[in-house]
N, C-alpha and C positions, 0 to 999 in steps of 0.2 A: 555684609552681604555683597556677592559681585552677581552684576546683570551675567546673561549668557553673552556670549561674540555675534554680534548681531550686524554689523555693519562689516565690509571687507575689510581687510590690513589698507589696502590703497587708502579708501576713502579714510579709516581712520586716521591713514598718514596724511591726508588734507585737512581736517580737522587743527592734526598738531600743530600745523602750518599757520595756522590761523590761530588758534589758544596761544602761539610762542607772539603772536604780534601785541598781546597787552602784557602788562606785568604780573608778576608771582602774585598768586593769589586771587587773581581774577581772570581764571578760565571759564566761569559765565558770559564776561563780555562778547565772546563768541560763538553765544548760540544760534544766529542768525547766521550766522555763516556756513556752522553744524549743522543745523537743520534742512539746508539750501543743500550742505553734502548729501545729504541722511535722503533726501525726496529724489537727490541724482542719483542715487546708488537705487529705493526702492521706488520710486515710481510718485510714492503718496506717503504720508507720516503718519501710521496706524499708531496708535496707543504704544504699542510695545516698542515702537520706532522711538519714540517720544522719549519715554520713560528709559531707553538705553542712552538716547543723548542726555538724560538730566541724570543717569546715574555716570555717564565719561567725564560730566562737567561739574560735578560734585552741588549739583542742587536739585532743588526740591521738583518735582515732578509737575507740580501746580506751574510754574514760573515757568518752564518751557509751553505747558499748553497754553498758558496764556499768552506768548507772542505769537504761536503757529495760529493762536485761532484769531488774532488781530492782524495779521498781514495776511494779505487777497493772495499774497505768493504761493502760499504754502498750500499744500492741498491736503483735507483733512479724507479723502475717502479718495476711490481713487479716481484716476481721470483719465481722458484719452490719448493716444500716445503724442496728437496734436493740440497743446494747448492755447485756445486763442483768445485771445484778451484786449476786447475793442473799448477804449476812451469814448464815453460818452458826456463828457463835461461840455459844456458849454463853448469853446473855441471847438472841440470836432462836431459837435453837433451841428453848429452854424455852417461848415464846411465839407458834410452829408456825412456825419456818424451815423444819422439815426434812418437813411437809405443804406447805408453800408450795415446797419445791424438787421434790418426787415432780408437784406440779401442775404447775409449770413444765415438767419433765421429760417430760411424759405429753401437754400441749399442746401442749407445742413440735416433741417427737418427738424430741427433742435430749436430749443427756448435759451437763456443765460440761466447758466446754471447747471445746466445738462451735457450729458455726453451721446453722442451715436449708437446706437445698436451694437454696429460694427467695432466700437472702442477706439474709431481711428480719431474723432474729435471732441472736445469739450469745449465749448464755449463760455465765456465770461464778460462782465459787463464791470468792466475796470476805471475807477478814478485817473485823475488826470496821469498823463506819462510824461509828462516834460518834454513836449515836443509839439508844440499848438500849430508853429510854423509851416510843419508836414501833415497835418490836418485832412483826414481821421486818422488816427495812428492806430498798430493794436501791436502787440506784443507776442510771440510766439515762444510756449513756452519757459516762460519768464527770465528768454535769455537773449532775444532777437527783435529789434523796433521794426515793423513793417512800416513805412509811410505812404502819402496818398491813396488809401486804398478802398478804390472806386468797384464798384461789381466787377467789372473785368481783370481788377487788381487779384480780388478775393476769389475769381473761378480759374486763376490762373494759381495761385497757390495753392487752392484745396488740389487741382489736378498735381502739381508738385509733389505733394504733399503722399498721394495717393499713389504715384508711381513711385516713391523714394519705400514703398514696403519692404 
């Protein structure tokens, strides 16, 4: 049975790029990479998203949901075109994560977990990002580390953010 063409020629040509980095026979080892394509190319990893990378990578369909739906990366519905994802562990917290999440919170109009009316934001409430030093961190789009990011930091993004439409 072949899935339909679901992903672009481009993207599936980064995929290969990535499947040719292990050895014959193990083009599962990069589904996490696939995946990470699959959400740049559609936004969020619907079912059918899913199930087209577990039929490119000759496995079971269970085995991809179960990493997308273990990594905070991955977005299983869809989300806003700004993704923002504040460290709330323990070093940013100490260092006003949880002022910089009530900001977020209160700006946005949004809770963790949610997205804008508008669809321009999602917010998230993310485990540690390996970067305690820059304290609060949060991640944009799960491709970009913000650091120190105090109210003035975060009303200065979101307007960024909001002019870059």
């Amino acid at each position: 049975m072949n899935a339909p063409m679901h992903l672009s020629p481009e993207a599936l040509a980064r995929i290969d790029r990535e499947v040719a980095k292990y050895p014959a026979g193990e083009k599962q080892s990069a589904v996490m990479a696939a995946l990470a394509v699959a959400q740049d190319e559609k936004g969020w990893l619907s079912t059918e998203t899913m199930d087209f990378v577990a039929h490119y990578l000759d496995m079971p369909p269970i085995a991809v949901y179960e990493v997308a739906s273990f990594y905070s990366m991955y977005n299983l519905k869809p989300a806003g075109r700004c993704k923002l994802t504040l460290c709330t562990n323990l070093p940013c917290a100490l260092q006003g994560a949880n002022a910089a999440a009530e900001h977020l919170k209160q700006r946005l109009g949004i809770g963790f977990g949610e997205t804008t009316p508008d669809g321009e934001f999602t917010l998230k409430e993310g485990e540690c990002l390996g970067a305690c030093g820059d304290a609060p961190v949060m991640l944009m789009n799960n491709k970009t580390m913000l650091s120190w990011m105090t109210p003035d930091e975060i009303d200065a993004l979101i307007e960024r953010v909001r002019k870059s439409r």
